[in-house]
N, C-alpha and C positions, 0 to 999 in steps of 0.2 A: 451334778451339784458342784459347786465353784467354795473356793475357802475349805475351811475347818471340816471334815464330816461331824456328824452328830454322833453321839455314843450311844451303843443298841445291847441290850441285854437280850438274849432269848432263851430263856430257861425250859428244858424237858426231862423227862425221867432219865431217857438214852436216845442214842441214837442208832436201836437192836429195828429189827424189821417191823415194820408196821406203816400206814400210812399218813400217820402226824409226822411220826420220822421222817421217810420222805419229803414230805412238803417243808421240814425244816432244814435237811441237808441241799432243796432245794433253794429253797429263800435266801440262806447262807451264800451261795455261788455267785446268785442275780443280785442281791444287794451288797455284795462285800464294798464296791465302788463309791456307794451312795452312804455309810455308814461305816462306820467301825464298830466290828459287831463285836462282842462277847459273849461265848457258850455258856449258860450255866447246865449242866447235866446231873441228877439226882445220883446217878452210879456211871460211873468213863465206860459203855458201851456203845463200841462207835460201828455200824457196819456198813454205812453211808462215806463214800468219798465226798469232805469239806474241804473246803479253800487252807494252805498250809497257812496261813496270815489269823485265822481265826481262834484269838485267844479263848483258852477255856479253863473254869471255875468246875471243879469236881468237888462234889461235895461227898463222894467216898463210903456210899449207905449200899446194903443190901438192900436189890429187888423183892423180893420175898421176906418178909416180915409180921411181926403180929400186929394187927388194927393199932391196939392200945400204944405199941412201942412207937411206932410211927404217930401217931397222935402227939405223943408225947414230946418229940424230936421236934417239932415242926415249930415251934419258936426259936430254939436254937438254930438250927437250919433258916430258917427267916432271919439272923442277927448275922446269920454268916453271911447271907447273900446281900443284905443292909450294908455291911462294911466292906464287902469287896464295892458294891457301888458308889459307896463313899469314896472311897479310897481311889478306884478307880473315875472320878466324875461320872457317871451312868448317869444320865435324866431321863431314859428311857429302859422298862425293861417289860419285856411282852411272855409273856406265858403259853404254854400250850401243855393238857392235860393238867388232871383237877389236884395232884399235888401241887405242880408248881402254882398253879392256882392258888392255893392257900398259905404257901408262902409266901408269894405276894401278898396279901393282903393285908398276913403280918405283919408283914416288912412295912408294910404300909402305918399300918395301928398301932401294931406296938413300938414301933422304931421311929416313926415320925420321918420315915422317907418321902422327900418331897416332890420326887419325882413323877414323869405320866406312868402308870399302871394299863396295861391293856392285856385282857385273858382272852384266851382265844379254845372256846366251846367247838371241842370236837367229835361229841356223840349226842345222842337225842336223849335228856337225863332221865324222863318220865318212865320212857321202857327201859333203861338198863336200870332203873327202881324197882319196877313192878312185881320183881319176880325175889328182893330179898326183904328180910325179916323186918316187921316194923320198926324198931328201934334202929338199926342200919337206916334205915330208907329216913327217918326221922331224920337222925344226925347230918344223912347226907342232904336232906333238902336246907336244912340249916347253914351248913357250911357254903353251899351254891350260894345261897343270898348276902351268907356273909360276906366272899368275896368279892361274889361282880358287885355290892353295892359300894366295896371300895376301889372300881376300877372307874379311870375316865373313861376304856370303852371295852365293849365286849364284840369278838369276832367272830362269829358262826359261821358254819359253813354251808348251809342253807335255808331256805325261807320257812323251813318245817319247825329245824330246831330253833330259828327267833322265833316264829309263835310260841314253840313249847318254853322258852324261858321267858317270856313276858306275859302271857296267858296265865301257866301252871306252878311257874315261880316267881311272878311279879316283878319281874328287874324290871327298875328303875333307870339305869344307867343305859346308853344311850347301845345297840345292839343293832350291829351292821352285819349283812352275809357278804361276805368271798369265795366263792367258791375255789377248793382245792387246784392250785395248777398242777400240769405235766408237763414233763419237758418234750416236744413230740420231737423235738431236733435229735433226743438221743435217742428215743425209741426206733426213728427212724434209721440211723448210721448202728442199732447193734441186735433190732432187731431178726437178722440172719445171719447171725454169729452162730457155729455150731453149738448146738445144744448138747452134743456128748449123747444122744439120744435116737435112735433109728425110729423114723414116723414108717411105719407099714402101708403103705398106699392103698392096701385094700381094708383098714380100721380108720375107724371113726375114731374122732378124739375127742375127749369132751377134758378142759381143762378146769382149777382153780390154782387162783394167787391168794395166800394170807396166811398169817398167825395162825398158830393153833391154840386158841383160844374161844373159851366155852361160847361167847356172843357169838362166833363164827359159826358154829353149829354144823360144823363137817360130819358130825354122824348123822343129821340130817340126808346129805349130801350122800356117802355111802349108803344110806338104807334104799333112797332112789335109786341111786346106780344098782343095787341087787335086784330091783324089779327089770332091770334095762339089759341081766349080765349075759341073756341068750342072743343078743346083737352084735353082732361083729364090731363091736366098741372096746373104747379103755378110758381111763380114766387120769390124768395127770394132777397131781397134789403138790404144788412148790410152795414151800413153806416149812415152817417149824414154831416150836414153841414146847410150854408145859405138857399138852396135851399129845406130844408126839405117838409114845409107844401106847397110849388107849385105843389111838386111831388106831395104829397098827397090828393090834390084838381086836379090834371090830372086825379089822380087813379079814383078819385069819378065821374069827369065827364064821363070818359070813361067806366061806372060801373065794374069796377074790382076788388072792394072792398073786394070778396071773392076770388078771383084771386092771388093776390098781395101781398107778408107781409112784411113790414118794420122790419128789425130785430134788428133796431138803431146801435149805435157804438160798437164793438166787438175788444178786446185786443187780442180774440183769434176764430176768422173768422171761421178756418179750420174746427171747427165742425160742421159748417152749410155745407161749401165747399164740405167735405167728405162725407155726406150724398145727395147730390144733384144727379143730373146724366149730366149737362151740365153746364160751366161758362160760362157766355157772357159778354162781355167788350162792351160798345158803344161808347168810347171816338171818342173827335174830334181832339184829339192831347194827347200825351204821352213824355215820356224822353223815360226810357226804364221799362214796366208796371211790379211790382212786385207780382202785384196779378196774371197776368200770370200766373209765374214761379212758384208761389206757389199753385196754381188752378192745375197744372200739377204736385205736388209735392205730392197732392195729390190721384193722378190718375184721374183725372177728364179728359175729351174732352172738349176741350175750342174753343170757336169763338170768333172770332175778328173785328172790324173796321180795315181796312188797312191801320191805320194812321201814320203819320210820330210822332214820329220814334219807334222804339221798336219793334212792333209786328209781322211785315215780319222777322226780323231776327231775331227771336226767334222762327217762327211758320213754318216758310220755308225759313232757311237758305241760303239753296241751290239757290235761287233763285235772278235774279235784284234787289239790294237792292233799285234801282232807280221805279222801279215799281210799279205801284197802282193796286190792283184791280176796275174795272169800270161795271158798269151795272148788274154783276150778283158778286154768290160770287165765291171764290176758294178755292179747296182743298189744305193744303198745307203738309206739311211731319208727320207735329206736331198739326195742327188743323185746321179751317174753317178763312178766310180771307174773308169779307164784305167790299165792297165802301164804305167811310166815306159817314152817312148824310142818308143814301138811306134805309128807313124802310121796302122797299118789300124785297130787296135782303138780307136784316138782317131778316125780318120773313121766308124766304125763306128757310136758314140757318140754324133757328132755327128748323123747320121743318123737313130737311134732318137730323138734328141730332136726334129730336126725330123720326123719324120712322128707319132709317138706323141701327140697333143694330150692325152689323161689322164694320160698320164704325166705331161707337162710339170707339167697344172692340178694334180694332186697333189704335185707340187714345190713347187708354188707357192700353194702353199694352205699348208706347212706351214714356207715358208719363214722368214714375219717372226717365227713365236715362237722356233725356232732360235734369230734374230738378236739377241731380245730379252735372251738371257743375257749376251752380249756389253758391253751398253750400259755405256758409261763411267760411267754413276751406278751400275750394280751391280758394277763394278770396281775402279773408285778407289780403295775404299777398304783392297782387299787389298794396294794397293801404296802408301796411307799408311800403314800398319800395317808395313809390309818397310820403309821409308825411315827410321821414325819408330824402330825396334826392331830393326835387325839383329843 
């Protein structure tokens, strides 16, 4: 891009582990060039390396809060992020995750920001509703429409979650999918970096990447692994979050202790990944899962939850993207698809992957061209093209 760059806002909670994060300390690196970006960050947790050039707006709140207080904040907060834009010329500021969401839209309504607004929808809203109290779920489908009806565009990240927000929440506003990129250039140069960690040649390793966070349903994931514990297997858990030490009082009541390794929070995942022999996801909901694609980047066989949304149209394209698997699990092009919730048919899974070696080698034979569509150099640029033109 020749002249002036354009002024870019991108607003998130933080930048603590998780896979919006990711994809925005990524987007940060590949667009620094094309834009002058601006962080806006709900609380300064950064555990992502971003470009030193990348000014940032801290707006200085705790993560952990009460409904109401936060409710309540959220005009304020919207006049704050109004007058840095002001101030600073922004004409663009992009969202990701449903607070800055709603600040935006604020910022929009009540402050007469005239800028492009673009949110960008990173989980499937319908099921992470489904499960809390009506007046929650009320509120939160309200606010959904309040927002994206004040954005010129909404970004999703697969073709699931557009249906499910213009089917089930009626946007209006004009709602494009991108799928999450990866960088396979790093995965590639650190994926066999020691891990600190001795692989026993003669154990199976079944690995996961994520949060500990109730939607990820790791004690899903444990209760499978306890039907699997008389296999000469183990278990790898990199990640962290609120839900740390439950997990780790599961492990202890279900004696897994030697089973089990916590490998805490990891900047660079893939060298446990690469050394494993199988990824398992247990989520109860997704946007569109990036540890996937990067599970597969590595050549690894990955199993899945067949949750909305993500994972069918990453693991079997080809197939209903309307369809679940139910009762048992299924093969799909690119890896093993499991019923949400269902610990036999996930031990089950798990089991067919460790004893099936062709199977595996056919997963994993087909796994790095999958990943290869992914790559942030073949993505990028669908989301300077959305930043640049909403």
């Amino acid at each position: 891009m020749n002249g002036i760059r354009p002024k870019l806002l991108i607003f998130i909670n933080t930048l603590q582990s998780g896979g919006a994060e990711r994809v925005v300390s990524l987007l940060l690196g590949h667009l620094k060039d094309d834009f002058e970006i601006h962080l806006a960050l709900y609380c300064n947790i950064i555990d992502y390396k971003i470009p030193a050039e990348i000014k940032i707006l801290d707006l200085k709140q705790p993560l952990k809060e009460g409904r109401l207080i936060r409710l309540l904040k959220l005009p304020f907060l919207s006049y704050k992020v109004y007058r840095y834009c002001k101030q600073n010329a922004i004409n663009i500021s992009v969202a990701f995750l449903y607070r800055p969401c709603y600040i935006n839209a604020l910022m929009k309504s009540c402050w007469g920001y005239t800028g492009k607004v673009i949110m960008c929808e990173r989980t499937h809203q319908t099921t992470m509703l489904q499960n809390q109290n009506q007046l929650y779920r009320w509120f939160s489908t309200f606010m959904v429409k309040y927002s994206y009806k004040r954005a010129n565009l909404v970004l999703a990240n697969s073709y699931a979650m557009q249906t499910d927000l213009i089917e089930n929440f009626r946007i209006k506003t004009p709602v494009r999918v991108i799928y999450n990129p990866i960088d396979l250039g790093f995965i590639k140069n650190h994926k066999d970096e020691d891990p600190g960690f001795v692989f026993d040649k003669n154990i199976f390793y079944f690995v996961n990447v994520g949060g500990f966070r109730r939607e990820k349903n790791h004690l899903l994931l444990l209760q499978a692994f306890f039907i699997l514990k008389n296999l000469p297997c183990k278990l790898l858990i990199v990640g962290g979050g609120i839900m740390e030490e439950e997990l780790k009082q599961k492990v202890k009541d279900l004696g897994l202790g030697d089973k089990i390794v916590f490998c805490g929070f990891e900047s660079n995942p893939f060298r446990f990944v690469s050394r494993s022999d199988c990824f398992v996801l247990s989520s109860d909901v997704e946007g569109f899962p990036n540890v996937l694609i990067e599970a597969l980047a590595c050549g690894k066989p990955v199993i899945s939850t067949d949750c909305h949304s993500g994972p069918r149209e990453l693991l079997a394209p080809a197939t209903d993207l309307h369809h679940r698997a139910i009762n048992n699990y299924e093969i799909g092009e690119y890896g093993i698809l499991t019923p949400v919730n269902d610990i036999t048919a996930l031990a089950l899974a798990m089991r067919k992957m460790y004893e099936d070696a062709e199977l595996r080698n056919r997963f994993a034979s087909r796994a790095a061209g999958r990943a290869q569509q992914f790559d942030v150099n073949e993505i990028k640029e669908f989301f300077h093209v959305a930043f640049s033109g909403a």
